[in-house]
C-alpha positions in Angstrom: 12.1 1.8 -31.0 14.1 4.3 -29.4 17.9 5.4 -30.7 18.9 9.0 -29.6 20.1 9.9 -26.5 17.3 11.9 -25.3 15.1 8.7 -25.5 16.9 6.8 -23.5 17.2 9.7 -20.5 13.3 10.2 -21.3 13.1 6.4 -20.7 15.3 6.3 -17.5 13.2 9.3 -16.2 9.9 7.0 -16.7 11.9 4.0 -14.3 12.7 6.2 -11.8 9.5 7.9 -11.6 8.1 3.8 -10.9 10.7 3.0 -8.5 10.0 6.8 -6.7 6.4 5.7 -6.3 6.7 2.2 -5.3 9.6 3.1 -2.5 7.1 6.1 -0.9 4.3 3.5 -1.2 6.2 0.8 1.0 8.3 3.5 2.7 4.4 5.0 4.3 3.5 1.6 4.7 6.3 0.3 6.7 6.2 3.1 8.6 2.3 3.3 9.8 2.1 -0.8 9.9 2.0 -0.2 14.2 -0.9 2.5 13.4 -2.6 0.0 11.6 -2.4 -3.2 13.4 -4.1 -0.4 17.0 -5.9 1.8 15.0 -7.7 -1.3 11.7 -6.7 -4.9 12.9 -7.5 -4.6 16.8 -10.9 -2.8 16.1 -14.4 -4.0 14.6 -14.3 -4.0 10.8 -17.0 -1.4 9.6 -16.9 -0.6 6.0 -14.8 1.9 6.0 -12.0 0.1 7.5 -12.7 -2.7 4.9 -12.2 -0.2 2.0 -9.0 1.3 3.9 -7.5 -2.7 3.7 -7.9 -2.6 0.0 -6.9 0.4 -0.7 -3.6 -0.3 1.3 -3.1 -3.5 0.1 -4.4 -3.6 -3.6 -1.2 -1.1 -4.0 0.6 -3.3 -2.6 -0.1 -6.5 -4.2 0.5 -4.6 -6.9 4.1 -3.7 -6.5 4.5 -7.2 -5.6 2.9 -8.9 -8.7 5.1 -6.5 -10.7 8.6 -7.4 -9.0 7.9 -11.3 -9.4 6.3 -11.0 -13.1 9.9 -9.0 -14.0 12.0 -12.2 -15.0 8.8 -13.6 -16.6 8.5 -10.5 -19.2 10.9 -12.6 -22.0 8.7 -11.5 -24.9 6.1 -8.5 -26.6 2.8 -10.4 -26.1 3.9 -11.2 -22.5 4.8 -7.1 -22.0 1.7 -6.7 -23.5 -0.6 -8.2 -21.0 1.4 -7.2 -18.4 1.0 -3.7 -19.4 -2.7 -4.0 -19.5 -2.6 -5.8 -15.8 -0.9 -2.6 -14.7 -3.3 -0.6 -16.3 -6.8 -2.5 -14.9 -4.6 -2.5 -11.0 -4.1 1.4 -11.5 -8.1 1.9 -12.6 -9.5 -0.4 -10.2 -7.5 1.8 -7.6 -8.8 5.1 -8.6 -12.2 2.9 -8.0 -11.5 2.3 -4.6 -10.7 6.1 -3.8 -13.8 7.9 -4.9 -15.2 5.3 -3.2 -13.6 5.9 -0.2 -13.7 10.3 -0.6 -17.7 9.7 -1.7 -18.2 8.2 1.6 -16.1 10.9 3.7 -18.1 13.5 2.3 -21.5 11.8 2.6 -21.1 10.6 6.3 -19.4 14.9 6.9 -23.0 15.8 5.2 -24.8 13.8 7.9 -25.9 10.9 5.6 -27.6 12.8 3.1 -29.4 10.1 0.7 -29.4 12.8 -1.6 -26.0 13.4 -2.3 -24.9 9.5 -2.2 -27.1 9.2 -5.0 -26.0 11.9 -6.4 -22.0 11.3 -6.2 -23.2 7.8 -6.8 -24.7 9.0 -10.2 -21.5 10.8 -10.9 -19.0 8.4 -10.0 -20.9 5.6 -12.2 -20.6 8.5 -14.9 -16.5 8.6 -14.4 -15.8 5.1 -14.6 -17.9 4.8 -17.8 -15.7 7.5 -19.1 -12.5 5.8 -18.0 -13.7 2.4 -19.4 -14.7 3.8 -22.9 -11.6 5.9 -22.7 -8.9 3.2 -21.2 -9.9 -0.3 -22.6 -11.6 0.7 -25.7 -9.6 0.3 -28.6 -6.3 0.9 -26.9 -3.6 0.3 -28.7 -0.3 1.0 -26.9 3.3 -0.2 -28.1 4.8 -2.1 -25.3 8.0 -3.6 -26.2 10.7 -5.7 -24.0 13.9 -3.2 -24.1 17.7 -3.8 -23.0 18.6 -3.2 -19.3 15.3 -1.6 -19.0 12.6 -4.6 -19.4 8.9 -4.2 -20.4 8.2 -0.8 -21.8 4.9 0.7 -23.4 4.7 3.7 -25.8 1.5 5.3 -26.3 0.4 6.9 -29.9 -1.1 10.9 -30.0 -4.5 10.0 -29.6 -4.5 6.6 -27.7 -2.8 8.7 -24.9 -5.4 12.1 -25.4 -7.9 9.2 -24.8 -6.5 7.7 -21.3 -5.6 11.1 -20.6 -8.9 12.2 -20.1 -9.6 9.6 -17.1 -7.2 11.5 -15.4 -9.1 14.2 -16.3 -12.5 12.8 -14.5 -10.4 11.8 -11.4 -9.2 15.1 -10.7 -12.5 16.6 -11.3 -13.9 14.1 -9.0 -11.1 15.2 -6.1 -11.7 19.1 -6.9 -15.5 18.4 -6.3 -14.9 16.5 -2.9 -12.6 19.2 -1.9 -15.2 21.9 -2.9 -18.2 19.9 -1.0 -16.0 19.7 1.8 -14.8 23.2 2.6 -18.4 24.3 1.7 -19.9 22.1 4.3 -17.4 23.0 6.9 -17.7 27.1 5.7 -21.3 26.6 6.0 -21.7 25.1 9.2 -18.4 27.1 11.3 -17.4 30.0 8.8 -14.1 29.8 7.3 -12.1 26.8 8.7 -8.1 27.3 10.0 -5.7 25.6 7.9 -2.6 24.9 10.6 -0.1 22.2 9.8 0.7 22.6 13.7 -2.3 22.2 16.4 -4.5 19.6 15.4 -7.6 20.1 17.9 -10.8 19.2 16.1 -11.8 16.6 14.2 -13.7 18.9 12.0 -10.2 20.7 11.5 -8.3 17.5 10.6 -11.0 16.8 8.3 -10.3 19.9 6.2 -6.8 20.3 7.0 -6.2 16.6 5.8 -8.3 16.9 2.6 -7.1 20.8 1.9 -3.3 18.7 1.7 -4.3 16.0 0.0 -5.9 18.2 -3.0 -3.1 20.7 -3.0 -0.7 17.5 -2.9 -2.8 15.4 -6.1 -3.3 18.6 -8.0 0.4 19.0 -7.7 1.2 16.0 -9.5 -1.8 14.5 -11.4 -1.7 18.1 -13.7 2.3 17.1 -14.4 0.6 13.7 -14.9 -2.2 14.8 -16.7 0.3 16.5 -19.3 2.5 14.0 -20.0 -0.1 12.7 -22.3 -0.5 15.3 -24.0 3.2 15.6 -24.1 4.8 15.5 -27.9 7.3 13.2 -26.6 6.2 9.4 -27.4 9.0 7.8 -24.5 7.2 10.3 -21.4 3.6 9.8 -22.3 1.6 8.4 -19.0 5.1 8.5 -17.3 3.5 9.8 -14.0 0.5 7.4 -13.8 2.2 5.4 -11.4 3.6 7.7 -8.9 0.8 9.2 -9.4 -1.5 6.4 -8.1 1.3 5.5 -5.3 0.8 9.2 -3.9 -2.7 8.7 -3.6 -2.6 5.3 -1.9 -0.2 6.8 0.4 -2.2 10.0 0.9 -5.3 8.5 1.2 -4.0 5.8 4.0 -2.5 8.8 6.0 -5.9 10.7 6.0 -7.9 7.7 7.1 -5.4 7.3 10.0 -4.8 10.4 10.7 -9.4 10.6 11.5 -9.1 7.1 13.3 -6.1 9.1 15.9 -8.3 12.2 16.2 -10.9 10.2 18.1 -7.8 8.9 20.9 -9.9 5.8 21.8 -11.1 5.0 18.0 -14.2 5.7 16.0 -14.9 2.2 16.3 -15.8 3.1 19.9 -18.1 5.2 22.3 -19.0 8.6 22.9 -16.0 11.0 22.5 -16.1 14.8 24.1 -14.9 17.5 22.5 -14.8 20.4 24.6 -13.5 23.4 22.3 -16.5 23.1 20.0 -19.3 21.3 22.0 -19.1 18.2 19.5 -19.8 15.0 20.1 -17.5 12.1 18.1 -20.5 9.3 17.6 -20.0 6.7 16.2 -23.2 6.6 13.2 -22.2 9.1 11.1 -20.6 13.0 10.6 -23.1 15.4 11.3 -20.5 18.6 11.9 -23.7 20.5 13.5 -24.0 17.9 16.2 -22.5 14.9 16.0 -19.5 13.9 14.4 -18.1 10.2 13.2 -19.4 7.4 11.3 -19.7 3.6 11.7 -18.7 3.3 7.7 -14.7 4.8 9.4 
């Protein structure tokens, strides 16, 4: 399949970019286990918390799955369904983080039935797009290779195709990030963006979703391109680092809001005095009230 020596460094890159993912997924995890154990596990489960688990956990079982299925992978039909595993645990992730941004933005706009329908509407719209465009007629090339295991090579168009659901998901984060700072702007005029004094939950609200845009634009339009690359070994070479960042982004923001709140937002009534803001615990209304009982 591959014979010059530029394939092979083009197929080494695509490893290392998996094994790069996988080690900052389980790095974050190990690392903010105590976090969550105080901040999930000790605390009621509202739906948010649920949707944090699989998130975090789906990721993982991922990796897992994908370790323990390596000495299994002896032939092409066996690659092949793996491949297609990976690809249904990578979609079914994205799933879980619109989700999980749709419901941020609707409990910051003060439970507006309006926009959940409306980002309900648009997320159904996405996933129909990355169904017709993933599973439909896809027709990769995966292939057991030497040293490097179960490989799979996408053709010009079968990669535009899948492309363009990576397309939809970072349209969908650009318009969470736009309702976001537009609520915020609205509501306190322009917001501070400081990576050092964290005193508001309203601030660690757009401070954490202002990073994790800048951080998912950064690499989903690298990602993005590689399908659209003419090289055949690089093609979707990013997807999964791309999906580990945003488990690992995602779990951090959802932390970082339960920590705001000292006691929880699981719990009772929480003052803050700078902004004359109450931390409730039914939803995010940045004019009065701010929390939710999905978080």
């Amino acid at each position: 399949m591959f014979t010059t020596d530029l394939h092979v460094q083009q197929i080494l890159f695509c490893t290392y970019a998996v094994l790069a993912g996988n080690s900052i997924l389980i790095y974050d995890h190990v690392m903010t286990l105590p976090e969550e154990i105080a901040l999930i596990w000790r605390r009621p489960k509202a739906l948010f918390a649920i949707l944090f688990l699989f998130n975090r956990y789906l990721a993982l079982l991922g990796i897992i799955c994908s370790i323990v299925a390596q000495p299994f992978l002896d032939s092409d039909e066996v690659c092949s369904r793996y491949t297609m595993s990976r690809q249904l645990d990578i979609f079914l992730q994205g799933i879980i983080i619109c989700v999980i941004m749709t419901m941020r933005v609707y409990a910051l706009y003060g439970c507006s039935q309006r926009l959940l329908t409306w980002m309900t509407i648009i997320i159904i719209a996405l996933v129909g797009v990355a169904c017709a465009v993933t599973f439909a007629q896809v027709s990769g090339d995966a292939a057991i290779l030497p040293v490097i295991g179960c490989y799979e090579v996408y053709t010009a168009e079968t990669a535009a195709r899948i492309g363009l659901a990576w397309v939809a998901l970072f349209v969908f984060d650009l318009l969470i990030f736009v309702l976001t700072v537009y609520k915020i702007c609205k509501t306190r005029g322009l917001p501070r963006l400081s990576l050092m004094t964290r005193r508001n939950i309203i601030d660690i609200i757009f401070q954490d979703g202002a990073m994790y845009f800048g951080a998912m634009a950064l690499i989903n339009i690298p990602n993005i391109l590689t399908f659209y690359s003419s090289s055949v070994a690089i093609r979707g070479s990013l997807s999964n680092f791309t999906t580990c960042l945003s488990v690992t982004l995602i779990s951090r923001l959802m932390l970082n809001l339960h920590k705001s709140t000292h006691s929880g937002i699981f719990s009772t009534i929480v003052r803050d005095d700078d902004y004359c803001l109450d931390v409730l615990t039914t939803r995010v209304d940045v004019q009065s009230a701010i929390s939710s009982h999905y978080w």
